[in-house]
N, C-alpha and C positions, 0 to 999 in steps of 0.2 A: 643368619650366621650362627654355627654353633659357638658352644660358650669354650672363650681361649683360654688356654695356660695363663697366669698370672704371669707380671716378673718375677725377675730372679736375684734376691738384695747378688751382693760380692760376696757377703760372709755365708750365705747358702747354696753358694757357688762352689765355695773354695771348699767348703765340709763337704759338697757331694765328690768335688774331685777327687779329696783327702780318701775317699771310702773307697773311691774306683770306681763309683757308679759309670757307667760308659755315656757317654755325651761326645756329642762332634760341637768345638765352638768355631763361630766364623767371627771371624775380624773384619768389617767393613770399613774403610776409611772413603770419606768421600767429600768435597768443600766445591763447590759449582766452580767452572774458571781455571780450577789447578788439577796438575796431574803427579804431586807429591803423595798418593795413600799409601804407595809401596815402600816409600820411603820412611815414614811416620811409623806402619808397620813396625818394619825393620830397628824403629828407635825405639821401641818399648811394647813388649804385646805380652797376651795372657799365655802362659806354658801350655802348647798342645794345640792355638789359634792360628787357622787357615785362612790366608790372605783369602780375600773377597774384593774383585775390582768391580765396585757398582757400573761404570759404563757398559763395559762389557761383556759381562757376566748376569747382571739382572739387572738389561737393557737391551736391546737391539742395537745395536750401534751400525748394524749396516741399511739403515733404511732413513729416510728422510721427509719433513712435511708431515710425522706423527709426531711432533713434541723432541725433549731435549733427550727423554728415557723411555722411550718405548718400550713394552713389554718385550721380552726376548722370546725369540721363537721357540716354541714347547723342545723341539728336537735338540738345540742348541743347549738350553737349559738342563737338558735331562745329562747329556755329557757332563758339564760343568758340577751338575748336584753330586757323580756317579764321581768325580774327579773327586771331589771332596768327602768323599767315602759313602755314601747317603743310602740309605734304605725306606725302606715304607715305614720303617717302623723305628726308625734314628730319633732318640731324642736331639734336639739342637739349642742352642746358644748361642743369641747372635747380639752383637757391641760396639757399638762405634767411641770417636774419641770427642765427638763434636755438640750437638744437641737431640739425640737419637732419632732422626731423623731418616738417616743411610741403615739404623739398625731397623727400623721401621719397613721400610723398602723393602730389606732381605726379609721382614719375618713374613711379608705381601705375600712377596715371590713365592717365597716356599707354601706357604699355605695354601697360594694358589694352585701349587704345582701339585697338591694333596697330601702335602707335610704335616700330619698331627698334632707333633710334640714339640713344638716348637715356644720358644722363650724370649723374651729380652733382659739382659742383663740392665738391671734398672740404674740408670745414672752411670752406664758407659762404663771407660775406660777409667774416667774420672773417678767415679766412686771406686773402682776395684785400687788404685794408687792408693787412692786417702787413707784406705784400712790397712796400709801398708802388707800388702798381698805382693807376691812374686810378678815380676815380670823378666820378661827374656827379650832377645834380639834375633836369634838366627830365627829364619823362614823356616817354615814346617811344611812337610809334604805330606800327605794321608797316607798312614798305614797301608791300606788295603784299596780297592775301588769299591764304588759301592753296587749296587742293583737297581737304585729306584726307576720305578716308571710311572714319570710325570703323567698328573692326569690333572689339564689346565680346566679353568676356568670353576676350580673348587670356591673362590670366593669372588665375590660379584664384581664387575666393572663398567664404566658405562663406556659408550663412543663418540667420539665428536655430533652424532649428526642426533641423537640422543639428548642434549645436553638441553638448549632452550625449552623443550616440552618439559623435560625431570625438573628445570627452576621454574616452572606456570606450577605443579604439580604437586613436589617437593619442598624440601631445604638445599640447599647449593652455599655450601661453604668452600669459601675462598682462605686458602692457609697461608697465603703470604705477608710479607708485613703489611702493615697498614696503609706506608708510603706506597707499597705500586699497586693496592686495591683503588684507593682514591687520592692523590694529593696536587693541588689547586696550582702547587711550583712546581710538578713535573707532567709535562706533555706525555711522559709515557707511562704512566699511570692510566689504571682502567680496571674495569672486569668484565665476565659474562655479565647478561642483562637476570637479574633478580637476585643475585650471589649479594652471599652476606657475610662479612669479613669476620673470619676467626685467625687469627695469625698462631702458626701452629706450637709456638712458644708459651702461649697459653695453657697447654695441658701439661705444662711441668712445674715444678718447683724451683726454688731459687740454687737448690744443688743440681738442678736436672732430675732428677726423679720425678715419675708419672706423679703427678695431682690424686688425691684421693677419689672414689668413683663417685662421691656425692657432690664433690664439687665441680668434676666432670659434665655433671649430668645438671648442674646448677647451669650450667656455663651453656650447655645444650635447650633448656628450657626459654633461659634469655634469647635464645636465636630463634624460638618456635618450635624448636624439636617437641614434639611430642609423642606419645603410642600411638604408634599407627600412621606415622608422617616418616617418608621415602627422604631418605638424606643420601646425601653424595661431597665428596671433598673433591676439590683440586688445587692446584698449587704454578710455580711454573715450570717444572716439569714432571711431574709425578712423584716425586721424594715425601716432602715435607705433609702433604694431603696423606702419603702413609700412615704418617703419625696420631693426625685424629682421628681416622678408622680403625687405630689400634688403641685409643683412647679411648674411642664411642665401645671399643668392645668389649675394654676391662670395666667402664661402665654399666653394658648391660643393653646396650645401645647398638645398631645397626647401623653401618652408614657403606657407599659405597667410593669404590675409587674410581677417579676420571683421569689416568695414568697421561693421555696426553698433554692434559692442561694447557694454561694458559699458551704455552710455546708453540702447542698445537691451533688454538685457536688465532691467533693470529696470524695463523699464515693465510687465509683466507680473506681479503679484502673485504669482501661480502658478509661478513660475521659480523654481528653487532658487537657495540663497544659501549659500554657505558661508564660516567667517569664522574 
């Protein structure tokens, strides 16, 4: 993986806006279960931030038996970027209001899709509030459209059928919490067989800001990561696994995504379970 943009504090947000440096920001809202982010939006967002609906927008949502978020189809996505004004060469900005997780997702996608410049606003929506920085309510629509032409698979992913060889092989971190990697009172609790639990709350801080990269990479060495050891995240359905391959990156660290995850694996009867 090459080496990513850093975050982006709020107060170096709000000076670059202040300048007019040109930046497209997306607003992700996303919480598993509910269908409120349009909503939440609409109750406080950054001036100039384009609704981003994670299901359907960077997910597949018309397909089924690949997990809860399936990667969206290159063609679909390429609209969607093009809606939101996008170019090859768009710096971007991307935010959620929750634990960056959904911000994580979008910065995948785009990266994947051969997005360069792409950021996360560090500690969300949350930190951009605290500084007391502007926010707005009306929905925004893009200026312009954009041109990009998606070119997928710019950063790595594994497959379902991939997956037990990469954990004999690999590292295989499991980012969910601890309770449904293993817990003794719940029958559905479990993971893939070698997965080794990172709950992806771990690479922040108590404000939600990314963890510094030493401590990232502290946290990575406790699992076995090492130079030259193949690592891969998943989650239960692809979100929250974004976040430590965007962790492992500002660290310095490789890791890949298994975008169907858990949701994925268990549809299969025949897939090992271990608990």
């Amino acid at each position: 993986m090459s080496k990513e943009l850093p975050p982006i504090s709020a107060v170096e947000l709000h000076q670059s806006i202040e300048r007019g440096d040109p930046v497209v920001l997306l607003d992700v809202r996303y919480t598993p279960g509910k269908s409120d982010g349009f909503d939440r939006y609409l109750s406080a967002h950054l001036p100039g931030a384009i609704y981003v609906d994670l299901p359907t927008q960077l997910s597949n949502p018309n397909i089924s038996g690949k997990g809860n978020s399936p990667l969206p189809v290159a063609s679909d996505f390429q609209k969607h970027a093009r809606h939101w004004g996008l170019h090859e060469n768009s710096r971007v900005v991307v935010y959620d209001d929750t634990n960056g997780a959904p911000a994580a997702r979008a910065w995948w996608v785009l990266r994947w899709a051969g997005l360069k410049h792409v950021q996360i606003l560090d500690g969300g929506l949350n930190a951009w509030k605290s500084r007391g920085l502007p926010v707005v309510t009306e929905a925004v629509s893009p200026p312009s459209s954009g041109a990009l032409q998606v070119q997928e698979g710019r950063l790595p992913s594994l497959g379902v059928d991939e997956i037990l060889d990469f954990s004999r092989s690999g590292v295989l971190l499991d980012a969910r919490l601890a309770s449904a990697y293993s817990d003794p009172l719940n029958p559905a609790s479990g993971h893939i067989p070698g997965a080794k639990s990172l709950p992806a709350s771990m690479v922040l801080d108590a404000q939600g800001s990314l963890k510094p990269a030493n401590e990232i990479r502290a946290l990575a060495k406790s699992l076995g990561v090492e130079k030259g050891v193949p690592v891969a995240a998943y989650c239960g359905g692809g979100v929250s696994a974004a976040l430590l391959v965007y962790a492992f990156a500002q660290a310095g660290l490789s890791a890949q995504l298994y975008p169907g995850s858990w949701s994925e694996w268990i549809t299969d009867n025949s897939r090992p379970i271990e608990r």
